[in-house]
N, C-alpha and C positions, 0 to 999 in steps of 0.2 A: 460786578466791579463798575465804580463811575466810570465815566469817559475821562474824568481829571488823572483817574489810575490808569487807563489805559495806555494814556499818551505816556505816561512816565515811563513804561515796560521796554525796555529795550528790545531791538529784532533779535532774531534766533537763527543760530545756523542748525543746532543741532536739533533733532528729532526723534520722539522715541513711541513705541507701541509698548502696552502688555497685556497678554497674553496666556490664558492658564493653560495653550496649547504649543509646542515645543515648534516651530517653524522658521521655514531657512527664506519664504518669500514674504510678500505683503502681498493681497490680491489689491488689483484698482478696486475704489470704493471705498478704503479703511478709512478708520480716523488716527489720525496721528496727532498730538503736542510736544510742543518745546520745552515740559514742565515731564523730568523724568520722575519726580515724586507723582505726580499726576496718572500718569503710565502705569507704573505698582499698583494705586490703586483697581486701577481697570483689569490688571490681571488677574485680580482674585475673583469677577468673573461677577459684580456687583446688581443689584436691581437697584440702590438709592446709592447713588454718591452726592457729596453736599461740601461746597468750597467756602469760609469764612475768611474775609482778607481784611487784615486793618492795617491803617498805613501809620506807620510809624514816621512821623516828617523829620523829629529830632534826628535821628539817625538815618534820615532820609533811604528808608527800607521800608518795603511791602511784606508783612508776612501772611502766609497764606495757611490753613490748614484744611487737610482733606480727609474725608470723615467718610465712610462707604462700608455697608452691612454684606458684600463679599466673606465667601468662606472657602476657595479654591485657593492653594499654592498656584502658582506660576511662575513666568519668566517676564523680565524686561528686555526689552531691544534698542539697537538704537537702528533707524531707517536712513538706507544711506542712498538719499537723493542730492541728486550730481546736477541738475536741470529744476528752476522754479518750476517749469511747465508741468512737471510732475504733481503740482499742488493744485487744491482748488479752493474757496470756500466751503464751508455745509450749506447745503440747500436750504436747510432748517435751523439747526441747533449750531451757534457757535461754541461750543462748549460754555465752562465755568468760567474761563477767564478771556473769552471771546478772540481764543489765540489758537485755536486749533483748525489743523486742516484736512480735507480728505486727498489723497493718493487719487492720481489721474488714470496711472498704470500700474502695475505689476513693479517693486523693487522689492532689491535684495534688504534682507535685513541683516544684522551684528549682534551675535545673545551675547548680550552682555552680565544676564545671571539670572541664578532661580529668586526668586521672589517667596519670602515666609508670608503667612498672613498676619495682619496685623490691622485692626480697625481704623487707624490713624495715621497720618504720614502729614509731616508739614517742611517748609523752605520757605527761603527769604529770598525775594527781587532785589538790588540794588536799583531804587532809580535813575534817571537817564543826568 
């Protein structure tokens, strides 16, 4: 994603993991995103995920799609941090869409469902 995309991305309150394992915590250290299609794909548990984003200005929309050669069912969650300080940057990898962050400590997480597999997943940003 340009930096022209990025700044357009609105903040994010909510947060989600997935998971092709059934759990009630998050350990510190996870990675988490504000991108719940994002999350599904990560539950199916992937070696290649691959984000393609083209910005639609007419309609002033980002759409994203996400593309990952996983073959595990899973779950998504949403992670329910109460405190920023619970977030960090990646050390390394900002993800796909340089908006992901890692858990500082241990929170609770919220299943919010099983996750089919499915090679594809996509969503649209509203710009700012």
């Amino acid at each position: 994603m340009t930096k022209q995309v990025k700044e357009k991305v609105k903040p994010h309150l909510n947060w989600f993991h997935g998971s092709p394992t059934k759990l009630e915590v998050l350990m510190a250290g996870s990675s988490i995103t504000p991108f719940m299609e994002i999350a599904k794909a990560y539950s199916h548990k992937p070696e290649r995920l691959e984000l393609s984003v083209l910005e639609d200005t007419e309609n002033e929309l980002i759409h994203v799609e996400v593309k990952h050669d996983g073959n595990m069912p899973g779950f998504i969650y949403q992670v329910m941090i109460s405190d920023p300080k619970e977030l960090r940057k990646p050390d390394e990898n900002l993800g796909p869409l340089g908006e992901e962050k890692v858990t500082t400590q241990e929170v609770t997480l919220r299943l919010i469902g099983k996750t089919e597999v499915r090679d594809t997943y996509s969503f649209d940003l509203k710009e700012n």
